[in-house]
N, C-alpha and C positions, 0 to 999 in steps of 0.2 A: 501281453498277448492281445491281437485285436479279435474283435469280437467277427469279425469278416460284414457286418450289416452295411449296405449301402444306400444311397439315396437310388438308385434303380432300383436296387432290388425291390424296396417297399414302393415303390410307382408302379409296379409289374405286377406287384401282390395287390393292391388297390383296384390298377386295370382290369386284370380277374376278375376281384371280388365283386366292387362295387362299381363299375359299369363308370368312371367319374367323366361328368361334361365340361369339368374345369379341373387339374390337377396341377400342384404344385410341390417338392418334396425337396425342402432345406436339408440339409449335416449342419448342424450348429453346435456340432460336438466341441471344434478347437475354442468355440470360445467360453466354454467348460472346465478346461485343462485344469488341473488341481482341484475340482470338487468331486464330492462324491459321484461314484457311478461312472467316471470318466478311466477308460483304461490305462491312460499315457499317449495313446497314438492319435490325438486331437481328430479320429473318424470313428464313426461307427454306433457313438451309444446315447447324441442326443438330436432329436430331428425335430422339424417342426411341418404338419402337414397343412396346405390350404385344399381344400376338395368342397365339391360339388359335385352332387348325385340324388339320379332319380330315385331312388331309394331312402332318401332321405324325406322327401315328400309327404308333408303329414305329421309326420316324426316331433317331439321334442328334442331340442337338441341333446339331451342326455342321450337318449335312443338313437343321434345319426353318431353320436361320438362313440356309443358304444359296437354301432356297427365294426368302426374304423378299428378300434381295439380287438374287436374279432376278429378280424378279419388279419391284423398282425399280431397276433396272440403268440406264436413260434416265434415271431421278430422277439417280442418280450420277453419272454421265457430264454432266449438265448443271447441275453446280453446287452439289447435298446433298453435304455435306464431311464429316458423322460421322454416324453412324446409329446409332442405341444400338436393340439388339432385347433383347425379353424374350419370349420365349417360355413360353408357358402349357399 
C-alpha cells in the first residue's frame, strides 16, 4: 500500500510553512526498494529536501532542520520514513 506522500505535496507544505527562497524536494524512495521503511511502491517514503529560508536566519542548523521536520510532522507520522534535509 502506498503511503500516497509526494514530492509536491511536501513543496506546497514547505511553501506554506517556511516561506523557501530556494527549494528543492527529491523521491529517493526507488532507490530504497528492499530496505526498511520502504513500502514496495519505490514512491512515497524516502525524500531528500534542499531548502533555503528566511527563517532559518540566525538559527543553528539543528533549529532550521527542526523547523523543516515541523513543519512535515503529518508527512512523518503518515508513512515518510527518512527525510534527508539540507539546509542552504
Amino acid at each position: 500500500m502506498s503511503t500516497g506522500i509526494t514530492a509536491e505535496a511536501l513543496r506546497a507544505r514547505l511553501e506554506e510553512k517556511l516561506a523557501p527562497t530556494q527549494l528543492e524536494v527529491l523521491d529517493e524512495s526507488a532507490a530504497h526498494l528492499g530496505h526498511a521503511g520502504q513500502d514496495g511502491t519505490g514512491a512515497g517514503t524516502h525524500f531528500r529536501v534542499r531548502i533555503a529560508s528566511p527563517f532559518f536566519t540566525g538559527r543553528p542548523k539543528v533549529a532550521a532542520h527542526r523547523l523543516v521536520y515541523d513543519a512535515l510532522r503529518d508527512f512523518l507520522d503518515g508513512g515518510l520514513h527518512a527525510l534527508a534535509i539540507e539546509t542552504l
